[in-house]
GUVO-448125 format. One record per residue (C-alpha): residue number from 1; x, y, z; residue in one letter. Coordinates in pm, 1 decimal. Example, Ala and Ser with C-alpha at 12.3 -4.5 7.8 and 13.67 -1.06 7.14 Angstrom:
BEGIN
- nr | u | v | w | rest
- 1 | 1230.0 | -450.0 | 780.0 | A
- 2 | 1367.0 | -106.0 | 714.0 | S
END
This chain:
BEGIN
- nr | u | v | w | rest
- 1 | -2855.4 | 345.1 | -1687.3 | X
- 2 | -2906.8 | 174.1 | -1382.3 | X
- 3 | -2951.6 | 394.5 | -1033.4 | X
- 4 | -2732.1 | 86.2 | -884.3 | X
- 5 | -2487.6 | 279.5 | -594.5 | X
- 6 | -2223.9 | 88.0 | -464.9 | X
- 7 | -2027.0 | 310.1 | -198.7 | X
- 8 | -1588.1 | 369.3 | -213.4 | X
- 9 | -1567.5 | 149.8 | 96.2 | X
- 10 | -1784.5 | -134.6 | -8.0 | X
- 11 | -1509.5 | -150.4 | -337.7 | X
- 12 | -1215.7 | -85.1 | -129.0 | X
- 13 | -1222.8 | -330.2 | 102.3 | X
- 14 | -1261.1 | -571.7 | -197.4 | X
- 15 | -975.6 | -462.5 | -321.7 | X
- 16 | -593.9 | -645.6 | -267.6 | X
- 17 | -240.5 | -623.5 | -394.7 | X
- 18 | -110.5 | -864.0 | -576.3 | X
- 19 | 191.3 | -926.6 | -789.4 | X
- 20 | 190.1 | -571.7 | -770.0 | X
- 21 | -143.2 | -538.6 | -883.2 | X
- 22 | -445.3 | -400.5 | -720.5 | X
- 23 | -706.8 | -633.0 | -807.4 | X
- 24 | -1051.8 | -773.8 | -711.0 | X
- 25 | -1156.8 | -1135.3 | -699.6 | X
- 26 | -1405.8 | -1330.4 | -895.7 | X
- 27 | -1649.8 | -1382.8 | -580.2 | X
- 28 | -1631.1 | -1044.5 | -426.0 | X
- 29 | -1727.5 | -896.8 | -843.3 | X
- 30 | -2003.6 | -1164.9 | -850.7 | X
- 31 | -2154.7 | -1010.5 | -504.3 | X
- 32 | -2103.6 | -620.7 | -631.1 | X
- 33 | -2218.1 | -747.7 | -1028.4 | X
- 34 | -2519.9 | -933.4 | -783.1 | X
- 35 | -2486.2 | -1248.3 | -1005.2 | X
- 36 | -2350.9 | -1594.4 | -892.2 | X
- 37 | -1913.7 | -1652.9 | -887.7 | X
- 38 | -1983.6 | -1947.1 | -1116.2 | X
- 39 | -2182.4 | -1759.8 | -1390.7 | X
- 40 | -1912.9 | -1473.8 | -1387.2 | X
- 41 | -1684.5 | -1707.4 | -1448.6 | X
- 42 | -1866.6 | -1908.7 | -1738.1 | X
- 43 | -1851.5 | -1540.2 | -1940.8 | X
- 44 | -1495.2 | -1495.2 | -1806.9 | X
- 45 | -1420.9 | -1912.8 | -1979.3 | X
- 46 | -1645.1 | -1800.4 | -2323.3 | X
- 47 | -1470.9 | -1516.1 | -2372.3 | X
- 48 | -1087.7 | -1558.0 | -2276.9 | X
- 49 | -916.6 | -1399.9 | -2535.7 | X
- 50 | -1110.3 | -1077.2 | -2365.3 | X
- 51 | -852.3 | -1128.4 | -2079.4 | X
- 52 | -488.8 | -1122.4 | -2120.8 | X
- 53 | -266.0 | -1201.0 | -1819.9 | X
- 54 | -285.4 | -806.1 | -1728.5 | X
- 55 | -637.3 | -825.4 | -1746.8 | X
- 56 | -728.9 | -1157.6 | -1503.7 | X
- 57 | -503.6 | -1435.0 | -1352.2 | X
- 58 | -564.5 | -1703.3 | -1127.8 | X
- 59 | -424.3 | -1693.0 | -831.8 | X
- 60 | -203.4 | -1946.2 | -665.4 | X
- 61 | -258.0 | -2200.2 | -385.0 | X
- 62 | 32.3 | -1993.1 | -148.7 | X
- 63 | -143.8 | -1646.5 | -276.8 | X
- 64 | -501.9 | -1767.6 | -182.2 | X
- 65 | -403.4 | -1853.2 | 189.7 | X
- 66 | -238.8 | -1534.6 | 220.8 | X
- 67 | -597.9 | -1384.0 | 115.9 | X
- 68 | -743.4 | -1639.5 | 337.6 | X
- 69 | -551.9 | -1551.6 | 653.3 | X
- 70 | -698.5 | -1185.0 | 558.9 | X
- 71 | -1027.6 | -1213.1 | 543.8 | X
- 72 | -1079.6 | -1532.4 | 797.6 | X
- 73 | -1262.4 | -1710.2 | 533.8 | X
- 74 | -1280.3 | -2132.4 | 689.1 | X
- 75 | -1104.2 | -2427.4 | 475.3 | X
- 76 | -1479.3 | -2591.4 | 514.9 | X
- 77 | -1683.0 | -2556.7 | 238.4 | X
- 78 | -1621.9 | -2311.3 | -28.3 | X
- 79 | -1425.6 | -2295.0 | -291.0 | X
- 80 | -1333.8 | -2577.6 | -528.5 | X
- 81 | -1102.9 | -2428.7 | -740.9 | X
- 82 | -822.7 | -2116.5 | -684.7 | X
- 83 | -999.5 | -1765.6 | -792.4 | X
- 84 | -971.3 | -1552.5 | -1001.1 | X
- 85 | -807.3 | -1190.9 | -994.3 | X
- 86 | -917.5 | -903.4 | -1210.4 | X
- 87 | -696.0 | -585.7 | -1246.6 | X
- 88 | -873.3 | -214.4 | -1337.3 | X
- 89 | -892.2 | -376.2 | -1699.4 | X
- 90 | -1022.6 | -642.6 | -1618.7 | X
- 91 | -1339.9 | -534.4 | -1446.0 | X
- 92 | -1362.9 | -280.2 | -1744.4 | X
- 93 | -1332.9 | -546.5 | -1981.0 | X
- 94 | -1636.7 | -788.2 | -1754.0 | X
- 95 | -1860.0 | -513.5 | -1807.2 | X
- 96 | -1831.3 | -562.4 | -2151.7 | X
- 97 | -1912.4 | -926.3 | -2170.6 | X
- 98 | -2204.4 | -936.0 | -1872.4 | X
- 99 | -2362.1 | -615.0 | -2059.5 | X
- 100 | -2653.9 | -528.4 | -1796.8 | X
- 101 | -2693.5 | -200.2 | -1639.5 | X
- 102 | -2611.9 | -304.1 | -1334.2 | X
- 103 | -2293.2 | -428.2 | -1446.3 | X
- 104 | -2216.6 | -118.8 | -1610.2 | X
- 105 | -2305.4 | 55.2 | -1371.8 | X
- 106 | -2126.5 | -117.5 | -1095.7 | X
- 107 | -1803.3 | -103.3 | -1334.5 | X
- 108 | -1766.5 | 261.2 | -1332.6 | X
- 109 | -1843.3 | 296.7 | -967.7 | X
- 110 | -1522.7 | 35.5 | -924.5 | X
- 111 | -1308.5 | 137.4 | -1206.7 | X
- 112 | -1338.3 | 518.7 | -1005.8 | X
- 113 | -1257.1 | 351.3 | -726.3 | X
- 114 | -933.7 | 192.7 | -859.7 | X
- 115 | -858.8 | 537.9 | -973.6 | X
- 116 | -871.5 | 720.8 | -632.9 | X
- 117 | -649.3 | 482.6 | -499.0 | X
- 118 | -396.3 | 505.3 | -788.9 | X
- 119 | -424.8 | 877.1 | -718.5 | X
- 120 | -343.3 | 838.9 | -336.4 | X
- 121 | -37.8 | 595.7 | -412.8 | X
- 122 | 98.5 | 865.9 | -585.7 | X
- 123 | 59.6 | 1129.2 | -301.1 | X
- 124 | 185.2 | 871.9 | -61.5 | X
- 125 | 466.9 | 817.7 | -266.1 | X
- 126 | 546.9 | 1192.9 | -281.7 | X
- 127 | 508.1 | 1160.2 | 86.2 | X
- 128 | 674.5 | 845.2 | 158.6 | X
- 129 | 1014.6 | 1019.2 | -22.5 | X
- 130 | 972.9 | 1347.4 | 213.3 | X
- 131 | 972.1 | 1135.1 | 529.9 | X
- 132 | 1278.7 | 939.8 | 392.4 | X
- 133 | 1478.9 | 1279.9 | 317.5 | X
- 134 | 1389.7 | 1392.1 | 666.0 | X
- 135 | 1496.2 | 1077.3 | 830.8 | X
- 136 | 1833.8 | 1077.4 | 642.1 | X
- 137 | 1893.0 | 1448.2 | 732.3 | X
- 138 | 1819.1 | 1371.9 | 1106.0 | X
- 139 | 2049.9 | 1039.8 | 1053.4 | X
- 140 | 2350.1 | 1255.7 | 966.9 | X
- 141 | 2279.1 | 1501.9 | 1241.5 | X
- 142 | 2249.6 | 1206.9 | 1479.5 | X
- 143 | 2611.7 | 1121.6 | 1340.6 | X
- 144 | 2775.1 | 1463.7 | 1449.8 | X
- 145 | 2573.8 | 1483.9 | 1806.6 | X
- 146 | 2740.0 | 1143.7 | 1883.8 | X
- 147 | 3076.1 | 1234.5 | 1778.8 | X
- 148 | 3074.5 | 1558.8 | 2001.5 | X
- 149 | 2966.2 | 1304.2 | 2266.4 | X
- 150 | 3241.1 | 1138.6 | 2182.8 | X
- 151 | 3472.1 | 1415.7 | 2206.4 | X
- 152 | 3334.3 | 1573.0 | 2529.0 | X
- 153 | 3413.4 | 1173.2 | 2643.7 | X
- 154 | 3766.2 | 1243.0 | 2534.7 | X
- 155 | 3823.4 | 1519.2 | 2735.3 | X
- 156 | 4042.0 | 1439.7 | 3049.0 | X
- 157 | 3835.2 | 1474.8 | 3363.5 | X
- 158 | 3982.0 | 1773.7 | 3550.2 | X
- 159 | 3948.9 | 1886.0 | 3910.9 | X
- 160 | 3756.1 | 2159.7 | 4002.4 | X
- 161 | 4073.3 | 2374.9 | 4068.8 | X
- 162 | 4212.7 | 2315.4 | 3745.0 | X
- 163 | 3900.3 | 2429.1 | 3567.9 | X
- 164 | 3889.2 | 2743.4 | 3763.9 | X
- 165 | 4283.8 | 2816.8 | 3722.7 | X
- 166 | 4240.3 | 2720.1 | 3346.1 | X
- 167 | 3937.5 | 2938.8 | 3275.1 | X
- 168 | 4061.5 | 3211.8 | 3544.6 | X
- 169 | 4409.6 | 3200.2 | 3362.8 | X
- 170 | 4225.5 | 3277.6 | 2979.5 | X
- 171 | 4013.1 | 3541.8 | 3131.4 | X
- 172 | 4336.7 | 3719.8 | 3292.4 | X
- 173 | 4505.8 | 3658.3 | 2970.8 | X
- 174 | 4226.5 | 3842.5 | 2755.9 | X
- 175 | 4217.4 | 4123.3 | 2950.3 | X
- 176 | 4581.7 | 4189.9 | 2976.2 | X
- 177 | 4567.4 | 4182.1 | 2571.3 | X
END
C-alpha cells in the first residue's frame, strides 16, 4: 500500500453538511485522489449503479452558492455543471472503482476522518443536551427571583418610623413570650 498521508485537517476542511449529510465534493476528492474532477467523474458515470442516492447526489444550483459563498470560489471560470456530493459511502465505494493505492489509501485516511467527526457529534450532542438542562434549570430560577422582585415591589413603602415601631414592636413581643 501506498505511503500517501493526507492529514485530519486537510479532509476536514473538505468536508460540508448537507441535507444532513456530511459529505465531500467531486473536485476537492479529485485533488486528495490527485487525479483530474472530470476523470473522477467519468468512473463515477460508468459505474452508477455503484452509487445510490445515499452514496452520491448532485447538488443543486441554491446548494452550490451556499458552498460558494463559503469557500469564495468566483462565478468566472470554473465549473460547467453542479457537483457532485459523496457521503462516507460514497468515498468508500470510489475507492473501489479508481482501484490505485493512492486511492485506497487516501480512502481510509478520509473514511477515518468521517468517523472522528461522527464520534465528536455524538459528544457534542451529549453536551449540547447538558447545556440545555442547565439553561432550563437557571430559566425557572430566573422565574422565582423575579417574582420575589415582584413581591418586594408590592410591599407598601413605609417610613422609617414605621419600620422601627414595626420591627421594635415584634422584638418586644418575642421577648415578652
Amino acid at each position: 500500500m501506498s505511503d500517501i498521508i493526507v492529514s485530519f485537517d486537510a479532509v476536514e476542511k473538505r468536508i460540508y453538511n448537507i441535507r444532513g449529510n456530511n459529505i465531500i465534493l467531486d473536485k476537492d476528492l479529485s485533488d486528495l485522489y490527485g487525479v483530474p474532477t472530470k476523470r473522477l467523474n467519468e468512473q463515477v458515470k460508468r459505474n452508477m449503479k455503484r452509487f445510490p442516492e445515499q452514496f452520491m447526489f448532485q447538488l443543486t444550483e441554491i446548494e452550490f452558492q451556499c458552498l460558494r459563498s463559503q469557500f469564495a470560489t468566483s462565478k468566472r471560470g470554473g465549473r460547467r455543471y453542479l457537483p457532485y456530493a459523496f457521503t462516507e459511502h460514497g468515498v468508500l465505494m470510489l475507492a473501489n472503482i479508481l482501484n490505485s493505492k493512492t486511492a485506497i489509501s487516501v480512502s481510509i485516511q478520509i473514511i477515518q476522518t468521517f468517523v472522528k467527526l461522527r464520534e465528536f457529534a455524538y459528544t457534542h450532542k451529549d453536551l449540547a443536551q447538558k447545556i440545555c438542562q442547565l439553561e432550563r434549570k437557571h430559566e425557572h430560577h430566573d422565574y422565582q427571583i423575579q417574582k420575589i422582585f415582584d413581591k418586594i415591589r408590592e410591599v407598601p413603602e413605609m417610613t422609617e418610623k414605621q419600620v422601627k415601631v414595626a420591627g421594635f414592636k415584634k422584638l418586644a413581643e418575642r421577648k415578652i413570650r
